[in-house]
C-alpha positions as CSV (number, residue, x, y, z in Angstrom):
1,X,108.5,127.4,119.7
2,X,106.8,125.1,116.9
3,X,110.1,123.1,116.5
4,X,111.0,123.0,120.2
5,X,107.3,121.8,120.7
6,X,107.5,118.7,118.2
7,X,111.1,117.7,119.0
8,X,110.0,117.1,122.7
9,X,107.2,115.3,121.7
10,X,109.6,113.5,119.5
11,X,111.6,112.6,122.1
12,X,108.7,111.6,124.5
13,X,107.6,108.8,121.6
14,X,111.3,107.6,121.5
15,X,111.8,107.5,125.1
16,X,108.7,105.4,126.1
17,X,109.4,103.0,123.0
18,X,111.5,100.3,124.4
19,X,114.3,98.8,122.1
20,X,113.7,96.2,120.2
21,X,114.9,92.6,122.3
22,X,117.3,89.9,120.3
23,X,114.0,87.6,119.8
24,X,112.3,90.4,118.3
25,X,115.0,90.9,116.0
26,X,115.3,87.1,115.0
27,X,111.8,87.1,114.3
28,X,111.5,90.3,112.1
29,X,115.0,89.2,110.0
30,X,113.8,85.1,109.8
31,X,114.1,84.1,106.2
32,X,113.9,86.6,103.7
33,X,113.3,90.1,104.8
34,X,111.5,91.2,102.1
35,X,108.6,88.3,102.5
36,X,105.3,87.7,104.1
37,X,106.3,86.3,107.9
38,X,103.6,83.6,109.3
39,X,100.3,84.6,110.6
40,X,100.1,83.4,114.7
41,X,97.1,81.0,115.0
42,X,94.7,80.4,118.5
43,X,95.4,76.7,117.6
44,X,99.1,76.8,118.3
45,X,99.8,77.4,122.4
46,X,102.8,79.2,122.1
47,X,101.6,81.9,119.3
48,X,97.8,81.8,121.2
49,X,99.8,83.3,124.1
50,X,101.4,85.7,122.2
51,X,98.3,87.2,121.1
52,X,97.0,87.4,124.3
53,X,99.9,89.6,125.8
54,X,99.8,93.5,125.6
55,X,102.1,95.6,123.2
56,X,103.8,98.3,124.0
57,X,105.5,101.2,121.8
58,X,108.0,100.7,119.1
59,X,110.8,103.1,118.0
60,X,109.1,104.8,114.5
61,X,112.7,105.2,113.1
62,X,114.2,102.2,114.1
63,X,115.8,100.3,110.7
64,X,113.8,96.8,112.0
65,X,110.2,99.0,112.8
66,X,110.5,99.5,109.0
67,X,111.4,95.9,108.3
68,X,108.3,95.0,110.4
69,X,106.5,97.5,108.6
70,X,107.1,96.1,105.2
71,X,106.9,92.1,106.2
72,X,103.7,92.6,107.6
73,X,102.3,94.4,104.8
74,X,103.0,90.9,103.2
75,X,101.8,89.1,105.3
76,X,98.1,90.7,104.7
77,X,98.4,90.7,101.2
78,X,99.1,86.8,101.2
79,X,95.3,86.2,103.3
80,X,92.1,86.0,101.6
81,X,90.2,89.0,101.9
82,X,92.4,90.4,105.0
83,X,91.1,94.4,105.9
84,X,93.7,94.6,108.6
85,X,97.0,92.9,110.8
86,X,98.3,94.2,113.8
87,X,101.9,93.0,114.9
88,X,101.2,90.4,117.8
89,X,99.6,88.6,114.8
90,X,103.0,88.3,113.1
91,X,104.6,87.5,116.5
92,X,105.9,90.8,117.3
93,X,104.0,92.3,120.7
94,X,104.6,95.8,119.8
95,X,101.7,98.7,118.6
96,X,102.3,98.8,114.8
97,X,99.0,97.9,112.6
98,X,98.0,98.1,108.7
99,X,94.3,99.0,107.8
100,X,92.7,99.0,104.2
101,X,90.8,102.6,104.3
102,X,87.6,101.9,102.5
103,X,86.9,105.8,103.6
104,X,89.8,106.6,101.2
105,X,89.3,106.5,97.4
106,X,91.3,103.4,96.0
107,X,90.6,101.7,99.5
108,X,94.9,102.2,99.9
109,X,96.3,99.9,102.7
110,X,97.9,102.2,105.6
111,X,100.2,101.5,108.2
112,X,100.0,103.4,111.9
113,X,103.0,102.8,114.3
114,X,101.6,103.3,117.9
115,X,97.7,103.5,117.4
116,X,95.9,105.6,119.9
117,X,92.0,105.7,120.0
118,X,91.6,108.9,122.2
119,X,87.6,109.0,121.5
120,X,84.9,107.0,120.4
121,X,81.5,107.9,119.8
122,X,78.8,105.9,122.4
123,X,76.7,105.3,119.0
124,X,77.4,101.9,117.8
125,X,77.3,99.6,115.0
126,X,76.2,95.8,114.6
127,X,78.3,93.8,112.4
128,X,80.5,90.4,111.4
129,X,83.7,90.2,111.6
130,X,86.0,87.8,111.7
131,X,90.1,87.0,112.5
132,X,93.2,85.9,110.5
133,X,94.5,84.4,113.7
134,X,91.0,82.3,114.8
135,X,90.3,79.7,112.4
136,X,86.7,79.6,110.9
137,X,85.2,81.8,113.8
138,X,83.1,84.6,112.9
139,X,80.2,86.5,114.5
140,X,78.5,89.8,115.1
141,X,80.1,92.2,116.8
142,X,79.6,95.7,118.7
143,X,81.9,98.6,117.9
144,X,81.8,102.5,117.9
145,X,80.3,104.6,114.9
146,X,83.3,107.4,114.6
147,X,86.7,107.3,116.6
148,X,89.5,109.8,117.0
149,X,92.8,108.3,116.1
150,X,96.6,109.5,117.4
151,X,99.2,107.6,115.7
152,X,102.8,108.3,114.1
153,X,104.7,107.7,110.9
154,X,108.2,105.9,110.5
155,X,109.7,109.1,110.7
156,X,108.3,109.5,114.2
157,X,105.7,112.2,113.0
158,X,102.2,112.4,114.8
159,X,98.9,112.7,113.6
160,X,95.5,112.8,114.5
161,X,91.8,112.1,112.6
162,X,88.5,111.3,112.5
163,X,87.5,107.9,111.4
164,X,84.0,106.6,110.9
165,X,81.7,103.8,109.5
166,X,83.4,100.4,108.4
167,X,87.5,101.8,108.3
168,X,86.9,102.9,112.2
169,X,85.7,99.1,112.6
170,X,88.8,97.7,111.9
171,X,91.1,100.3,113.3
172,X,89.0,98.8,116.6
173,X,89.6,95.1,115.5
174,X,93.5,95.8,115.1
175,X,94.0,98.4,118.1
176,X,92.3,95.6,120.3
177,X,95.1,92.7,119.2
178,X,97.6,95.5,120.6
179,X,96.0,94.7,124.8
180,X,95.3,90.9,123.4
181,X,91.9,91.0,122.9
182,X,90.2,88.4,120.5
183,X,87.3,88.8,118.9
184,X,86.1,85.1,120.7
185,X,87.1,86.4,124.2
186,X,85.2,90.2,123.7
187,X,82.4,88.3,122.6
188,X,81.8,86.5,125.8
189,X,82.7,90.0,127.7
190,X,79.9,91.6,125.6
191,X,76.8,89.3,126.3
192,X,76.0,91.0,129.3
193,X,76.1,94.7,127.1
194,X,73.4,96.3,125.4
195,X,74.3,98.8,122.7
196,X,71.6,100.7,119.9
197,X,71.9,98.7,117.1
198,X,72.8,101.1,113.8
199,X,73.8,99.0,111.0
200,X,76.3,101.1,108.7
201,X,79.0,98.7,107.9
202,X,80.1,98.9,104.4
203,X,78.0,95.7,102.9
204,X,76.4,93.5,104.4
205,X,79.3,91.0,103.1
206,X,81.9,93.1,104.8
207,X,84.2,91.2,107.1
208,X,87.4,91.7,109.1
209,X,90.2,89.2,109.1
């Protein structure tokens, strides 16, 4: 019952994932597959659009989702100081995001293909952060103490966990990019908010990019 249980769920992943279109393709093959593809910037209208538009699901086991995978792993190691990248920043509108886990020992970066926050606590914390796609914007920003994460691996397996204190910060920074949210657009959408203000971010330094 186990195994019949997780192949239809399985299935349900791969069904709602739409295939991958030719321009997705170009863009995750440009150049040398192996290397870092460009980071979208808010200063360029054509990529600014991109990051404004929603994702939706990706195949897990699809050969290019691991392509993706790998290039944007790249990509962050090439910023200064990145935490986190989520695929719309690489030009790709689809739910795949990596996230340095300072809750883990070694601070490992860790990929999640379709992201899921199912719960988030109403406690929240103050702190800055900041965006690899927004040039020399930063501020302080609102976002919940602990969240409950669903997501799969790229061989389409599920899982589910807790996350709290800085990590679950930028899982929230990255899962937003996936419904084109910026950080400079939330912040006009939060002035009207009020939240208690519990300061746990990692250091007082910390910032996402």
């Amino acid at each position: 019952m186990k195994k019949l249980s997780f192949l239809l769920l399985y299935f349900a992943v791969w069904t709602n994932a739409q295939k991958i279109t030719p321009n997705e393709l170009a863009i995750i093959n440009q150049g040398d597959i192996n290397a870092a593809l460009p980071i979208y910037q808010t200063t360029d209208a054509v990529q600014h659009k991109t990051l404004l538009n929603l994702s939706t699901e990706i195949d897990p086991v699809d050969p290019n989702t691991v392509t993706l995978v790998k290039r944007m792993k790249e990509s962050l190691l090439t910023t200064d100081g990145g935490v986190g990248i989520a695929a719309p920043q690489v030009g790709i509108n689809r739910k795949i995001i990596w996230v340095q886990r300072f809750d883990k020992k070694d601070n490992p970066l860790e990929y999640f293909i379709n992201p899921v926050i199912v719960w988030r606590s109403e406690l929240q914390n103050l702190g800055p952060e900041g965006d690899l796609s927004i040039p020399e914007f930063r501020d302080q920003f609102y976002r919940s103490k602990v969240i409950q994460l669903e997501y799969a691996d790229l061989k389409g397996q599920k899982y589910s966990e807790i996350v709290e204190g800085f990590t679950a910060v930028i899982f929230q920074h990255e899962i937003d990019h996936l419904f084109g949210i910026l950080i400079s657009d939330k912040k006009e959408k939060d002035k009207n908010n009020s939240y208690l203000k519990v300061d746990t971010y990692k250091k007082d330094d910390s910032k996402i990019k």
